[in-house]
C-alpha positions, 0 to 999 in steps of 0.5 A: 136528380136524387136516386135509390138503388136496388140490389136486385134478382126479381127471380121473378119479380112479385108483389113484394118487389113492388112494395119495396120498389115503391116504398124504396122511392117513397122513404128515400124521397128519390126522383129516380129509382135503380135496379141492379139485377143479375143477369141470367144467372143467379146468387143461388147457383142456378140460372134465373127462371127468366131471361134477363130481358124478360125481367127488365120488363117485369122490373120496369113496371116497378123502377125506372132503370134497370142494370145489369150487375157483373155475372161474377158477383151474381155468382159469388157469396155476400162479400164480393157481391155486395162490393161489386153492387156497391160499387156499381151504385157509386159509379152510378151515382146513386144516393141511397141504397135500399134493400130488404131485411127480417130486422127492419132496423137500419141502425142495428144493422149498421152496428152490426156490419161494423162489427163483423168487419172489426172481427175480419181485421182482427188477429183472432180472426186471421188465426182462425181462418188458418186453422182451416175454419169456416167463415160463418164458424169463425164469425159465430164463435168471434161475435161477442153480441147476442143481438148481432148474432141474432141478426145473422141468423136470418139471410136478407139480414145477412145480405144487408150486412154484405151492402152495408160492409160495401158502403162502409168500405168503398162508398161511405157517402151512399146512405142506405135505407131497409125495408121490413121484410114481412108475410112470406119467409125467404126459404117458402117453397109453397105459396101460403099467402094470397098476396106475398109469396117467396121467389122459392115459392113462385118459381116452384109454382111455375115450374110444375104449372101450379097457378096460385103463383098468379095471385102474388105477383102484379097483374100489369105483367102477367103475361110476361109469365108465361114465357119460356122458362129455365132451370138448373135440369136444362144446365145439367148437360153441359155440367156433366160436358164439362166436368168430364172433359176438362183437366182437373189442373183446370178445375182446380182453378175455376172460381169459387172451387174448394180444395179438393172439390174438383176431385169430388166432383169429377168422381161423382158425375159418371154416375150422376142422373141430374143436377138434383142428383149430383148435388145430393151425391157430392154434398159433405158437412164441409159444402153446403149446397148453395156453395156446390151450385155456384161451383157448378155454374162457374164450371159452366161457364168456365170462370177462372180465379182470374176472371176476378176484378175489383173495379167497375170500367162500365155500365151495362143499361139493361131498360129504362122508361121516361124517368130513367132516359132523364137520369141516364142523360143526366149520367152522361153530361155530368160523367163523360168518361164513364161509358154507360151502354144501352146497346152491345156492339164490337167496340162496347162488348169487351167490358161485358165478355162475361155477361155475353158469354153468361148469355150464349149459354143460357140460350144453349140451354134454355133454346131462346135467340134472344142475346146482348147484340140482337136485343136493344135496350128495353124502353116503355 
């Protein structure tokens, strides 16, 4: 069976998910198609606005199997979050990779990913990153392409350079396809169109009880909607519960932490009021606000710099519909020491101790019951 994957969030999903979905299946000519989704926890920093068994639904009205990506790559810049993705596409088996992107011209793309990758491996790169350098500083100052650094001026296109270096470096067989990302831009945080919107904008829809939001996403899965929502105010808590109760030897060694944060952090927090409000008093020129906020949640849910890994032991199915129990079988007779796991049990849960911990905590939080061993594998 020929198969497309998807790196995915569908935080939430919407009616641009669905065209790509469709369009992904339809360009590749795949007979399956893939999403891999973040979890409860999401590439911005921030817990996802639906749980990740609500999104499995809201994904399967699109794909026709859903899973899970690890929780540390979800909460990692473009690098280790596209080799990770990438990687669990080939243990897969996927054939082709499809994502979204401002440009629109795979080629391009492609040529840029080289590119940069030839910059990474480079003495002037090594000599830059020495000298203390920002990584996007060093890039910027080292592309000697005007097209290419136009490319990265965009996210999507940035995202699809992290894939692309992931296929590139650790899957050279998976083709990879893109989808011209067009109507609302990814930063939007009003919806401005009748029938695409950003997931900044839906999500603030939702959050303050607008209903426009329910033009732009499929009216299949409306009610889905309405669940119980989560933001990072309900994380703050126990942030704070965190940041005032460990040691900063162990703050220093929490993942993603900058030299010199936790002392910065540690310092803010007494007299921060809110998630908003920390981020506000700790921001510098030196991190941005997408860096603090992937700093905050690893402090939540105490990720150390050990927790790392480069490899792919398992496969956590989050939901699957007809097509996609056909694929998972097909998974199974031709990959019989590959473990592929619909349902968490004792002898399974030791390959997603991160995912299941990731869980626990968004049901803090949020105060929802629904975790990784009471919730079967979603089929429709």
């Amino acid at each position: 069976m020929k198969s497309v994957g998807i790196i995915s969030e569908y935080n939430p999903f919407h009616n641009g998910h669905l065209y790509h979905a469709q369009q992904s299946k339809l360009q590749s000519q795949a007979d399956v198609s893939i999403a891999l989704m973040s979890g409860n926890f999401v590439m911005r920093g921030e817990p996802a606005l639906f749980n990740k068994f609500i999104r499995t639904q809201m994904a399967l009205s699109a794909v026709d199997l859903v899973v899970e990506l690890p929780t540390i790559a979800s909460l990692s810049s473009g690098d280790y979050f596209g080799e990770m993705a990438i990687k669990l596409a080939d243990y897969l088996d996927v054939n082709t990779i499809s994502f979204g992107s401002e440009h629109g011209n795979i080629n391009a793309l492609k040529e840029a990913a080289k590119q940069v990758l030839d910059l990474e491996n480079s003495d002037a790169f090594k000599s830059k990153l020495k000298e203390g350098k920002s990584y996007p500083r060093i890039i910027n100052e080292l592309i000697q392409h005007q097209s290419t650094n136009d490319i990265l001026q965009s996210p999507n296109n940035i995202l699809s350079i992290g894939y692309l270096k992931g296929i590139q470096q650790f899957a050279p067989q998976i083709e990879a396809i893109t989808i011209y990302r067009d109507t609302a831009q990814h930063r939007d945080q009003k919806i401005q169109h009748q029938q695409f919107a950003s997931g900044s904008s839906i999500r603030q829809s939702i959050i303050h009880h607008h209903s426009d939001w329910e033009n732009v996403v499929p009216e299949a899965i409306k009610s889905l909607y309405h669940s119980h929502f989560t933001t990072v105010e309900h994380a703050f808590p126990y942030i704070k519960h965190q940041l005032l109760t460990q040691r900063i030897s162990t703050l220093k060694t929490i993942y993603t932490m900058s030299e010199g944060l936790e002392n910065r952090l540690i310092s803010m927090i007494k007299d921060a009021h809110s998630f908003k409000d920390l981020l506000t008093k700790v921001k510098t020129k030196r991190y941005t606000y997408t860096h603090i906020q992937r700093v905050l949640m690893n402090v939540l849910l105490n990720i150390q710099q050990c927790d790392i890994k480069h490899d792919i032991s398992a496969a956590r199915i989050l939901g699957m519909n007809e097509n996609g129990r056909a694929y998972l079988k097909y998974l199974k007779r031709h990959f019989p020491e590959r473990h592929f796991i619909t349902n968490i049990n004792q002898s399974s849960s030791a390959y997603f101790s991160n995912e299941i911990k990731a869980t626990h905590i968004y049901n803090l939080m949020s105060q929802q019951f629904d975790d990784d061993f009471n919730t079967p594998v979603i089929k429709i």
